[in-house]
N, C-alpha and C positions, 0 to 999 in steps of 0.2 A: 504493500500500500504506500509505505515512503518513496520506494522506487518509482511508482506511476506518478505520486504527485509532486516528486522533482521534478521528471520529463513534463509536466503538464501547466508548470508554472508561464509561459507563453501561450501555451492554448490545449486547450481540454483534447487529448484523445478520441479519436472515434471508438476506437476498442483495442483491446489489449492479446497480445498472444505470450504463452507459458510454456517452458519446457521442464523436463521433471524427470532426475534420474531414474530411469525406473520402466516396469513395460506398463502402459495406459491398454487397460481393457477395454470391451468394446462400449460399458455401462460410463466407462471417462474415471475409474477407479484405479490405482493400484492395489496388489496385495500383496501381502504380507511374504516374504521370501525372495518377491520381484524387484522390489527396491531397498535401499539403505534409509530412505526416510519415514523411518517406522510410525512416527507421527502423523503423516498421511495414507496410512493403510486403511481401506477402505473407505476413503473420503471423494462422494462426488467431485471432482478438482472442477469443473467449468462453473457448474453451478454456485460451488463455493465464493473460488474467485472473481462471481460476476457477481451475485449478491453484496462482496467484501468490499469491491470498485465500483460498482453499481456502471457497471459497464460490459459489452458483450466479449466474452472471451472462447478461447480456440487453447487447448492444450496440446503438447505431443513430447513422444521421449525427447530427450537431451541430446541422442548422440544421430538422430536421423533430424531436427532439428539443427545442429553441426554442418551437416553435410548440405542442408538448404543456403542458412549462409554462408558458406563457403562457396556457393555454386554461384551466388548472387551478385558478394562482393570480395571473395577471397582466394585462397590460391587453388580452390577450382574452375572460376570462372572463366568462360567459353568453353569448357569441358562438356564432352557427352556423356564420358562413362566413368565416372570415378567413387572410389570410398574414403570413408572417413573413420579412423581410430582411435575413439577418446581414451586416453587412460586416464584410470583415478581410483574409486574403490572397487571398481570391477571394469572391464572394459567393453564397451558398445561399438556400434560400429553403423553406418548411413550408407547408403547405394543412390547414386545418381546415373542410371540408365537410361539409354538415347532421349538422353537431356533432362529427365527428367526425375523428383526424387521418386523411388521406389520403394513404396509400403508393404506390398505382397497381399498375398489373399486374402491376410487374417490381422493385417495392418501392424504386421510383428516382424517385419524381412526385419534382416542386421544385427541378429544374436548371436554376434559371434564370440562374444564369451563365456556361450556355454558350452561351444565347440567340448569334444571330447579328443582330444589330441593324443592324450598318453593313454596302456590299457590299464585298465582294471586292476585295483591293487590286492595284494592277499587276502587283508580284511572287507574285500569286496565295494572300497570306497573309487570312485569315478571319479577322479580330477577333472575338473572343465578347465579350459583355457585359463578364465581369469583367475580362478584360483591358482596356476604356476605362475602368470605372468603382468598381472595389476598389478601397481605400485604397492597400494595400501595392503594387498592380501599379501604381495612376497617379503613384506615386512614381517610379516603372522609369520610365515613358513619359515625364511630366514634368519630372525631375528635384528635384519637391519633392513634402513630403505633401499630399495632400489636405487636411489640417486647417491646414497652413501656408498653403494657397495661399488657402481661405476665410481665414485670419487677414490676409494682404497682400494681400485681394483690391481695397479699396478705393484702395490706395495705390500698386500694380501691374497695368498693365492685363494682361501677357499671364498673370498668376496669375488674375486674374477671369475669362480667355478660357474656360484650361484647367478651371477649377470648375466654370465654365457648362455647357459640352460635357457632361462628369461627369454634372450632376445634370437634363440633357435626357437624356443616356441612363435614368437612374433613373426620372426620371418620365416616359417613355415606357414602359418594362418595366412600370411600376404601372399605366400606362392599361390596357396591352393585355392583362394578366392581367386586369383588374376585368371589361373589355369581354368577355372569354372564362367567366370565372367570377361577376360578380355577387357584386363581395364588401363586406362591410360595415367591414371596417379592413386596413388593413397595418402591421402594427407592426414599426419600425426596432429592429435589435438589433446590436451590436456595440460597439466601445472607443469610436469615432470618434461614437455619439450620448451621450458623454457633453457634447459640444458643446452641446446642447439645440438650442434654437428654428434654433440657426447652421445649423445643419444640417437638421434639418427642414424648414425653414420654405422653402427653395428646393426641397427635393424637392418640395413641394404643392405650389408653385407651378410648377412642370415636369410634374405631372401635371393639372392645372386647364388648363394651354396644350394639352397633349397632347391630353387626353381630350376629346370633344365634350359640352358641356354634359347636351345630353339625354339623356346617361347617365351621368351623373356620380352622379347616385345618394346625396347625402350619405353618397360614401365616406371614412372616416377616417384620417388617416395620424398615425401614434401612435409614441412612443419608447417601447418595453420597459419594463415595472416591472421585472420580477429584475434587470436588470443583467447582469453577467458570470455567474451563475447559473442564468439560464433554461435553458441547456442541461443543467444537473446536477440541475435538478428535474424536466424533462421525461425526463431517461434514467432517473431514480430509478422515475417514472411508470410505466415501462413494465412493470413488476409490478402495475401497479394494471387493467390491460388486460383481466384474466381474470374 
């Protein structure tokens, strides 16, 4: 509410758009398991936040959201086929297909971090994607952050082990989405690329080893222009849809 009625101090909004880590069911609900913000677990979000602004609103995830501002004013733009990789407490992920954002059937496309990457473990537990390779979760797992463990990587071999691991899984999930989709960038989005090249620069190279040459495709792997933003210009966007 203080956020709208900063922007609104020159002239009142038509209406507001919201994005929200997390998967938006078809009722405009998250549940419980599907997002970090346990607080909003099963709370109508449109209705809410229209009643709250008293103004009409549009919700959607966070990280397909990303992928709209990016496409609009960021370093997707004039792209037809591209994705977007937020990391942070788990990772999401947005599809822009011939030109356009991609929700899929059930308005759920771009769960790629619950990909199953690794098998099955003895006590029968399923690692997904974001559990090896989110910031916030390989902190759980490792005991340090991701951003710490590239900082002591060269200085600590089991911090270089655990990085390494990390951003093989990263650049595998980028192989095997391009292989499937034919895409022409992936753009890194979250706190953790404000690292720059630190971080980048292992995921290509984890997606170069991955991927078989001859389809590599001069694909791009790119750090987000908005910043911590893209996702409040792509939910802004989704007024702009009609």
């Amino acid at each position: 509410a203080g956020c709208v009625a900063d922007f609104s101090r020159d002239d009142r909004p038509e209406a507001v758009g919201l994005c929200f880590g997390g998967l938006v069911q078809h009722d405009g609900t998250m549940r419980q398991g599907s997002t970090n913000l346990e607080n909003l677990d099963g709370v109508p979000l449109r209705d809410f936040f229209g009643n709250l602004l008293k103004l009409p609103c549009r919700v959607e995830n966070d990280a397909i959201s990303a992928m709209r501002g990016e496409a609009i004013l960021g370093a997707a733009r004039g792209m037809k086929h591209a994705m977007t990789m937020t990391f942070g407490s788990g990772i999401g992920s947005g599809l822009l297909l011939n030109g356009r954002v991609h929700r899929g059937a059930h308005k759920r496309a771009g769960e790629i971090g619950v990909w199953r990457m690794a098998p099955r473990s003895a006590n029968d537990i399923w690692m997904s994607f974001e559990d090896m390779a989110a910031p916030e979760r390989f902190a759980r797992r490792a005991g340090s952050k991701l951003a710490d463990a590239l900082k002591y990587a060269e200085q600590d071999k089991d911090a270089r082990l655990q990085a390494a691991e990390a951003f093989e899984m990263i650049g595998r999930a980028i192989a095997n989405a391009h292989l499937l989709l034919d895409l022409e960038a992936v753009i890194l989005i979250g706190g953790i690329t404000a690292l720059g090249e630190q971080f980048r620069g292992p995921i290509e190279a984890a997606y170069l080893a991955a991927c078989p040459s001859e389809y590599q495709q001069g694909l791009q792997i790119k750090i987000g222009d908005l910043g911590p933003y893209a996702g409040a210009v792509g939910a802004a966007a989704l007024w702009f849809e009609d």
